[in-house]
MDAnalysis code that builds the backbone (N, CA, C; Angstrom):
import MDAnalysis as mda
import numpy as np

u = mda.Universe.empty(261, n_residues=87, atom_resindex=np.repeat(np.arange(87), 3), trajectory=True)
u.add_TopologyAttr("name", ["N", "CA", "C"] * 87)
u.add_TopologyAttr("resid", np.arange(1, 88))
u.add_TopologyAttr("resname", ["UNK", "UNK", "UNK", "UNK", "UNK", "UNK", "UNK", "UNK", "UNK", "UNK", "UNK", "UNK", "UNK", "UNK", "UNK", "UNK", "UNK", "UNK", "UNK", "UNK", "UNK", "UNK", "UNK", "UNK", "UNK", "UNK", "UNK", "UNK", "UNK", "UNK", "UNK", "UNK", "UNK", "UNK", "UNK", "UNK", "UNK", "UNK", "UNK", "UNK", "UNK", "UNK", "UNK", "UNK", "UNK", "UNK", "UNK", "UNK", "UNK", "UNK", "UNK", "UNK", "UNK", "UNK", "UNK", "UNK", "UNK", "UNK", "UNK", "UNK", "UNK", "UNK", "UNK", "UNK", "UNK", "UNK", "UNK", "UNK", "UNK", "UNK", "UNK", "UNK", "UNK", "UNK", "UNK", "UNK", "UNK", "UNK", "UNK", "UNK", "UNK", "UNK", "UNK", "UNK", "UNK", "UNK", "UNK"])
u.atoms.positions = np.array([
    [15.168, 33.202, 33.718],
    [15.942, 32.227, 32.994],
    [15.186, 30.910, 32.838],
    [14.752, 30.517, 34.353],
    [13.896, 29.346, 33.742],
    [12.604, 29.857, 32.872],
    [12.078, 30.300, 33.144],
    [10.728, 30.769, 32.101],
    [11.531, 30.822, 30.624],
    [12.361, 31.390, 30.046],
    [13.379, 31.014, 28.904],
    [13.176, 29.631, 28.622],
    [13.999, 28.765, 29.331],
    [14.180, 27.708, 28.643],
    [13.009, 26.788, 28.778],
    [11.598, 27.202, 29.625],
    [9.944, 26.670, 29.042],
    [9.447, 26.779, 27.904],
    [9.840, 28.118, 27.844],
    [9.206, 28.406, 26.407],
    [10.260, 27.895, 25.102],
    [11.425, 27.883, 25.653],
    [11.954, 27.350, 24.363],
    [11.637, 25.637, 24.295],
    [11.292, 25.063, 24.947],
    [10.459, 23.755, 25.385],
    [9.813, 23.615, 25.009],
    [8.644, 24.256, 24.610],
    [7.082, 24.540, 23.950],
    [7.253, 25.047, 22.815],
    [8.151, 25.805, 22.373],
    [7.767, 26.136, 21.089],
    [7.874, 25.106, 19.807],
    [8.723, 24.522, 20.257],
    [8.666, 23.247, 18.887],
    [7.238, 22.532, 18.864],
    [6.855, 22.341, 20.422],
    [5.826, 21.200, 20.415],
    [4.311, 22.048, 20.049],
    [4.587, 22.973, 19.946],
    [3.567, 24.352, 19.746],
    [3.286, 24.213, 18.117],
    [4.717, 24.228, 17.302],
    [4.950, 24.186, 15.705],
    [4.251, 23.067, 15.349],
    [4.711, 21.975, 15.987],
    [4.221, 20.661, 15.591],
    [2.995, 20.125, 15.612],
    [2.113, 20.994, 16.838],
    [0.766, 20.494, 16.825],
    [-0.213, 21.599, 15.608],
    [0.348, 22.894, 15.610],
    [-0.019, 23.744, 14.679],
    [0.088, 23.479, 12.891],
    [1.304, 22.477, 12.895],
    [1.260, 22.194, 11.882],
    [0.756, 20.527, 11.343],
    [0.007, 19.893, 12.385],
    [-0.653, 18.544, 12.514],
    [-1.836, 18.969, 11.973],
    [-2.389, 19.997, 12.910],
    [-4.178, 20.691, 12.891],
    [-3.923, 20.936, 11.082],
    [-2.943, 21.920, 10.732],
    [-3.371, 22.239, 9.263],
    [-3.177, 21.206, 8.446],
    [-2.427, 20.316, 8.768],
    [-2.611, 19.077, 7.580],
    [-4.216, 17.914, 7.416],
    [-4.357, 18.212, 8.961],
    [-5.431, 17.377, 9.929],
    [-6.932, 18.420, 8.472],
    [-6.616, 19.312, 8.745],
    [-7.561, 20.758, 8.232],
    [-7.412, 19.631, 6.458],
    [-6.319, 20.624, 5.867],
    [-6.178, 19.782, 4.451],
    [-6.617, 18.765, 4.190],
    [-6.499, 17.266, 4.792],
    [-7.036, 16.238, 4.601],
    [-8.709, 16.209, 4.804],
    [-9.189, 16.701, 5.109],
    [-10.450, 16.589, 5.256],
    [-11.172, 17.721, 4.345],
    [-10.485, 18.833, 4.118],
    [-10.684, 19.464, 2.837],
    [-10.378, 18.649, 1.806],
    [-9.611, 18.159, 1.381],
    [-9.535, 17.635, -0.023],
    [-10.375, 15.813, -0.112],
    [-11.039, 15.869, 1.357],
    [-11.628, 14.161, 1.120],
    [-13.183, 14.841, 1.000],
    [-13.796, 16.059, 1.527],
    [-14.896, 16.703, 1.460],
    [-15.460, 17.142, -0.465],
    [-14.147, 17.338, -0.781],
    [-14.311, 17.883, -2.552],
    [-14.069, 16.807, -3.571],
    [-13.838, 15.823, -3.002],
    [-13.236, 14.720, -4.160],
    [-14.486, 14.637, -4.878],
    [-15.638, 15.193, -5.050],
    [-16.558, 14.972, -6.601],
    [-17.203, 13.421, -6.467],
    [-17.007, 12.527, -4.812],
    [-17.483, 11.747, -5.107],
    [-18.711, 10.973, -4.320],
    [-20.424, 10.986, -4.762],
    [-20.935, 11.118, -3.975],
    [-21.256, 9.056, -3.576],
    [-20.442, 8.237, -3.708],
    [-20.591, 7.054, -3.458],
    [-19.417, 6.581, -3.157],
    [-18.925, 6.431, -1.740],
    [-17.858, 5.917, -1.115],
    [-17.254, 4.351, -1.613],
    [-18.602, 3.887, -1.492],
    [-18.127, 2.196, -2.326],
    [-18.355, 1.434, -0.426],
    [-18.412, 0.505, -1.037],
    [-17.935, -0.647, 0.635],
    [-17.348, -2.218, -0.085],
    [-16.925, -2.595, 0.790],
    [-16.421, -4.004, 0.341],
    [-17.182, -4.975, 0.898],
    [-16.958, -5.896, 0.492],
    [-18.064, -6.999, 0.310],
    [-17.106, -8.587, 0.116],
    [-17.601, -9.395, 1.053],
    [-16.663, -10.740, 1.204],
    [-17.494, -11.768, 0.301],
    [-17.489, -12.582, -0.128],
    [-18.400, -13.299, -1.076],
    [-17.270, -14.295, -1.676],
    [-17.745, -15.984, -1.091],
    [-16.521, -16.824, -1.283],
    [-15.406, -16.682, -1.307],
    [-14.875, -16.238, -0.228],
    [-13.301, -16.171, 0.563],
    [-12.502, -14.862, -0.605],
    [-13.382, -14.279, -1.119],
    [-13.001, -13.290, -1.824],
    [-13.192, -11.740, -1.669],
    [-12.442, -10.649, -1.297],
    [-12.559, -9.296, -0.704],
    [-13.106, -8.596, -2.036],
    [-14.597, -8.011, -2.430],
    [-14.289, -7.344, -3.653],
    [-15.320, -5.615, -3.318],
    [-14.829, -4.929, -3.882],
    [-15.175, -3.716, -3.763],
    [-16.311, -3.287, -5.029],
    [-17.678, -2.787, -4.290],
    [-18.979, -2.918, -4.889],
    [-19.100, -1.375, -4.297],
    [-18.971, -0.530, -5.642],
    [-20.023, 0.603, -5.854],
    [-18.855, 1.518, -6.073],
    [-18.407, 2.744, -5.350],
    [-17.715, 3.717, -5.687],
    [-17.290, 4.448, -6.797],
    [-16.519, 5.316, -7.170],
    [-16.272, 5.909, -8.393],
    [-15.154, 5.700, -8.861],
    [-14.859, 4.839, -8.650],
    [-13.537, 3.833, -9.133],
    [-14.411, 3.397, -10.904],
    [-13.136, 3.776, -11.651],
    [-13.510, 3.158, -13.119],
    [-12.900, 2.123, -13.515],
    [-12.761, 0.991, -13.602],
    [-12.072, 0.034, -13.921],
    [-11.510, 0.106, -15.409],
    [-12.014, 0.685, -16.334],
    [-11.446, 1.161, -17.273],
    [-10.269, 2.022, -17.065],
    [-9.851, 2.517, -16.244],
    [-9.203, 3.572, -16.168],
    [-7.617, 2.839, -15.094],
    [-8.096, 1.478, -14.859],
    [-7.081, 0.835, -13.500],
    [-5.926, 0.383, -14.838],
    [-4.589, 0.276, -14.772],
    [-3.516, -0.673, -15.565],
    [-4.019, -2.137, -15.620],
    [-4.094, -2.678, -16.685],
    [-4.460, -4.121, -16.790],
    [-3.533, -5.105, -15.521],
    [-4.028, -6.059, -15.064],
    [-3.209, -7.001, -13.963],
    [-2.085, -7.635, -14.916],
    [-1.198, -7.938, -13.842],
    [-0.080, -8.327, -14.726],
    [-0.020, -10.054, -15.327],
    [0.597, -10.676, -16.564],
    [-0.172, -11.464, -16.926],
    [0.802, -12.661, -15.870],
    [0.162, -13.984, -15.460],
    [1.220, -14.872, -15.097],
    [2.249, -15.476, -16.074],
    [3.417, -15.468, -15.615],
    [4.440, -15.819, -16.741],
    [4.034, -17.325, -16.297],
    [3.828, -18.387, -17.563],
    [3.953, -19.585, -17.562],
    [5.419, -20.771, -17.234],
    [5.523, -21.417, -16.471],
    [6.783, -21.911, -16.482],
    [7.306, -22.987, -17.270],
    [8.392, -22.750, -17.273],
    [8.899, -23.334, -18.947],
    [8.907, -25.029, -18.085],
    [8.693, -25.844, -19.221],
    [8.699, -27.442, -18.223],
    [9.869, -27.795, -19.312],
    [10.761, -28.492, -18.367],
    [12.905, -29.263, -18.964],
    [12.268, -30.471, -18.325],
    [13.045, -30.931, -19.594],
    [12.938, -32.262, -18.568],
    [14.242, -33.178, -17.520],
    [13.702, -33.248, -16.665],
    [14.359, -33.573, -15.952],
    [15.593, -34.527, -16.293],
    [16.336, -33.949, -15.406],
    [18.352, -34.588, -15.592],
    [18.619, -35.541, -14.674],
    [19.308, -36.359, -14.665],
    [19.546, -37.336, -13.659],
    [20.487, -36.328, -12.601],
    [21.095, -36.535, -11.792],
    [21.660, -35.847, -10.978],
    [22.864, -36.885, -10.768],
    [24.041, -36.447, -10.932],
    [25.160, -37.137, -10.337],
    [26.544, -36.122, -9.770],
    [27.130, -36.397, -8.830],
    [28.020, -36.608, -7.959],
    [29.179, -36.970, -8.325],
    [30.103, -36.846, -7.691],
    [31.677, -36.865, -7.773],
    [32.017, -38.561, -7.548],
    [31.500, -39.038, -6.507],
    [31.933, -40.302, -5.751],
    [31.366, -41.160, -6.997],
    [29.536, -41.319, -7.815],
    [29.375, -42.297, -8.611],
    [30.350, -42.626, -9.893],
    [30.298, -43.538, -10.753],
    [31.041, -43.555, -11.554],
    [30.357, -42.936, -12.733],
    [31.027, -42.978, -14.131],
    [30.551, -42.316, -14.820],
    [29.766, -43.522, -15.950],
    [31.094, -43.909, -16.118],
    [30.789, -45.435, -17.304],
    [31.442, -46.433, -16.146],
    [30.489, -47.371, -16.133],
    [30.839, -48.506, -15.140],
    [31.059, -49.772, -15.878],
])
C-alpha cells in the first residue's frame, strides 16, 4: 500500500520532467534551424542600446508609431464659487 501511494507521488513529477526535457529538446531544435548564421550583439553607444548585425530586416519591422503632437488652448483663468463674478 505504501509503495502505491510512492508511485502515485512520482508519477506526475515523472510527466512533468519528461515533458520539460521534450520542450527543453524542441527549443533548441528549432533555435539550431532558424537559417541564421549571425546572432547579432548589442552595442551601447551614447546612452543608447542598439542592435548591430543579425538577420533582422528592418524593412520587414511595422513602422514606429508616430508622436501625436499636443494641441496648445490657451489658457482659462480659473475661478471658484466664493470669487465674484462682475464686481
Amino acid at each position: 500500500m505504501a509503495v502505491g501511494k510512492r508511485l502515485t507521488g512520482a508519477l506526475p513529477l515523472a510527466g512533468a520532467s519528461v515533458a520539460a526535457m521534450a520542450l527543453a529538446g524542441v527549443a533548441v531544435f528549432a533555435v539550431n534551424h532558424a537559417g541564421c548564421s549571425d546572432s547579432g550583439q548589442y552595442v551601447t553607444h551614447d546612452g543608447v542600446v542598439e542592435l548591430v548585425g543579425s538577420c533582422l530586416n528592418p524593412a520587414e519591422l511595422p513602422p514606429a508609431p508616430a508622436d501625436p503632437k499636443p494641441v496648445k488652448r490657451p489658457a482659462e483663468p480659473a475661478s471658484n464659487q466664493v470669487d465674484p463674478v462682475n464686481p
